[in-house]
N, C-alpha and C positions, 0 to 999 in steps of 0.2 A: 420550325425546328432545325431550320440549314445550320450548322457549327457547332451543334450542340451536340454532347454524346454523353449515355448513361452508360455507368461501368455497375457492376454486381460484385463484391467483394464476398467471397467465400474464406472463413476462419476453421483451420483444423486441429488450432492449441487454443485453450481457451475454454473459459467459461461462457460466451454466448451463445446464445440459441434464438437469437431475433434482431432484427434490424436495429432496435436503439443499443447495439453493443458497435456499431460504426460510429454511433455518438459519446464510446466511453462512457455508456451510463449518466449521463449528462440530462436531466429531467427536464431542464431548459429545452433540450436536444437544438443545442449552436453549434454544436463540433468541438466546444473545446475541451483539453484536457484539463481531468482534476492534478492541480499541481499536490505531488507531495514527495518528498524523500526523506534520506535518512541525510541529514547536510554535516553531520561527525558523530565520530561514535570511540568512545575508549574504556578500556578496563582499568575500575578505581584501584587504589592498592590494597583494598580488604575484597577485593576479586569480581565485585557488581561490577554490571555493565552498562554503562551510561550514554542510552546518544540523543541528541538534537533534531525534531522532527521537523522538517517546513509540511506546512499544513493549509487549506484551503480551509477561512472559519465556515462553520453551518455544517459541515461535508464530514460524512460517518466514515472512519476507521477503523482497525484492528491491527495492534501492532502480535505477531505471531513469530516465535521460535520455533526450531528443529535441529535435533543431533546427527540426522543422517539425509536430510532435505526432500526425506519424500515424506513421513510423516510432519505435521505442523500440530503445534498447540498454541491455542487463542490466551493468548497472554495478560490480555485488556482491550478493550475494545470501549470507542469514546464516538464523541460527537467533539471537534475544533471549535473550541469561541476565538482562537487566535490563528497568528500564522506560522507562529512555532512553540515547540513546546518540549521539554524536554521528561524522557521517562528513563528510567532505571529499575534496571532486573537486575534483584538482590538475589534471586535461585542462582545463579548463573553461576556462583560459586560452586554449584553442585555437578558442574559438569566439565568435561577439559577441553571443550569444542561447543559450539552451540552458533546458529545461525539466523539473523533475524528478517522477518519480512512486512512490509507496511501495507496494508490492503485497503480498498475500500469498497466495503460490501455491494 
């Protein structure tokens, strides 16, 4: 074991509560991260909001808004056959702020 060193990583924000959360939930557990973002997002002119997901196919989501970012509401929630995909939320007209976040469970 001469060169070798084990580090312990302790998380204080955050949903894990065990070791396969240094794997990013990664079931494989290789370390890598699930790719996904929001890659553009704009409001149509009848007020929907439209954005462009990159997505890992196979790999469960949840795209989720909020008015004030401590409450969230699960807006749809999917499983990726692709690597992008685009959603629109028609409520969105209903609010004069709104904020969106991509999860995966």
């Amino acid at each position: 074991m001469a060169g070798q060193k084990l580090f312990a990583i302790y998380e204080t924000n955050g949903p894990a509560t065990s070791v396969s959360s240094m794997f990013r939930r990664d079931r494989k557990h290789n370390a890598r991260a699930t790719q996904m973002a929001f890659n553009s997002s704009k409001q149509l002119p009848d007020g929907t909001a439209r954005m462009n997901l990159r997505l890992e196919p196979g790999a469960s989501y949840r795209v989720q808004a909020s008015t004030d970012l401590v409450q969230r509401l699960d807006l749809t929630n999917f499983v990726s056959s692709s690597l992008s995909i685009q959603f629109t939320d028609t409520s969105a007209t209903n609010y004069s702020q709104r904020f969106y976040r991509l999860a995966s469970p």
